[in-house]
Each structure stands twice: as structure tokens, then as C-alpha cells.
DOTORGU-877451 format. One record per residue (C-alpha): residue number from 1; chain; x, y negated, z; residue in one letter. Coordinates in steps of 0.25 Angstrom, whole numbers, plus 5000, padded with zeros to 4 digits. Each point is the difference from the previous one (the first is absolute). Layout:
DOTORGU-877451
[NUM "A" [X Y Z] "A"]
...
//
This chain:
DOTORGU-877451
[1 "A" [5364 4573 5332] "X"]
[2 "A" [4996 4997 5013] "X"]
[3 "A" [5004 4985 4998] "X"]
[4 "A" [4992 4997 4988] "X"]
[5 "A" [4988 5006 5007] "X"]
[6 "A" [5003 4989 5012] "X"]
[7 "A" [5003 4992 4991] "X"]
[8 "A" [4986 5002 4993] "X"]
[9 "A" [4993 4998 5015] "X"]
[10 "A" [5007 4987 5001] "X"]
[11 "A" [4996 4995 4988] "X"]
[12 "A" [4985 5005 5002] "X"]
[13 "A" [5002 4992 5015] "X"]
[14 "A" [4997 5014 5005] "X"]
[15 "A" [5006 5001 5014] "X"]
[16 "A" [5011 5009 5002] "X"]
[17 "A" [5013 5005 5007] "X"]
[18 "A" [5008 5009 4993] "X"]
[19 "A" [5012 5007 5007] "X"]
[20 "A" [5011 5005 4995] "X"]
[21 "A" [5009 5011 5007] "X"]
[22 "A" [5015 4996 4994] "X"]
[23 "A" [5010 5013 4999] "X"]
[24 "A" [4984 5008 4999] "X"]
[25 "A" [4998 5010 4991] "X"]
[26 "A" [4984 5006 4996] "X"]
[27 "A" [4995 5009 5010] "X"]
[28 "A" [5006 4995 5011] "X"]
[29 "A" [4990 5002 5010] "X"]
[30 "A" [5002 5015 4997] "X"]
[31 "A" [5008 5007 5013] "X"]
[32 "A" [5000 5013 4993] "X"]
[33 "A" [5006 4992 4987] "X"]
[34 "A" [5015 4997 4996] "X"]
[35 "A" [4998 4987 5000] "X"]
[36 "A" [4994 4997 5014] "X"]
[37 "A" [5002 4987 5008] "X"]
[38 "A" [4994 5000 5013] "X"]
[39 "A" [5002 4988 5004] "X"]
[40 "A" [4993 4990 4988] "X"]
[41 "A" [4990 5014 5001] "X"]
[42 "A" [4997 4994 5013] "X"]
[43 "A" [4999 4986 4995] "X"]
[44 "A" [4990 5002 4989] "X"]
[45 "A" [4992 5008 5007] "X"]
[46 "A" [4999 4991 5011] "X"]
[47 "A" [4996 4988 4990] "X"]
[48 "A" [4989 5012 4993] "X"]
[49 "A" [4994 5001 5016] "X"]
[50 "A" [4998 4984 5000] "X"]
[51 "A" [4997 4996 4988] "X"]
[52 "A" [4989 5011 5000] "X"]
[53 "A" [4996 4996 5014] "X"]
[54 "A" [4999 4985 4997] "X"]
[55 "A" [4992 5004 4989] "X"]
[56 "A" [4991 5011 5002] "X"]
[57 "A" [4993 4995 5013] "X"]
//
């Protein structure tokens, strides 16, 4: 699960952030899909642009 792998990078001293969507199904990101939700969509991909910006440059 996604809490033994974070659980596993904390144990490692791995640096992490791990977030969880409550009330999120899989595919969530999808706006064609069933399960859509577009505003914690927004939000992760928002965190994607700055984390990959932070660490990329």
C-alpha cells in the first residue's frame, strides 16, 4: 500500500511527502473518467509542477 511504501522512505531517512486525497478514488485526474475530481486534480497537479520545478533546475 501506499503507507507501507512511505513508511519504507521513512525508515530508509528517504525524504518524502506523501498526499492523500480523502473521499479520492484511482484515476481521479481523468476528466473524461467516472470518477473525476477536479478540484484535488488541481491540487496535485500543482504540487507535480513544483516539485518537478524545484527539482529539475
Amino acid at each position: 500500500t501506499v503507507h507501507e511504501f512511505e513508511n519504507s522512505l521513512n525508515q530508509l531517512g528517504i525524504s518524502n511527502e506523501v498526499i492523500i486525497y480523502p473521499n479520492v478514488d484511482h484515476a481521479f485526474a481523468n476528466p473524461s473518467g467516472a470518477r473525476y475530481a477536479p478540484e484535488e486534480s488541481q491540487d496535485a497537479w500543482q504540487k507535480t509542477l513544483e516539485f518537478l520545478n524545484s527539482n529539475l533546475k
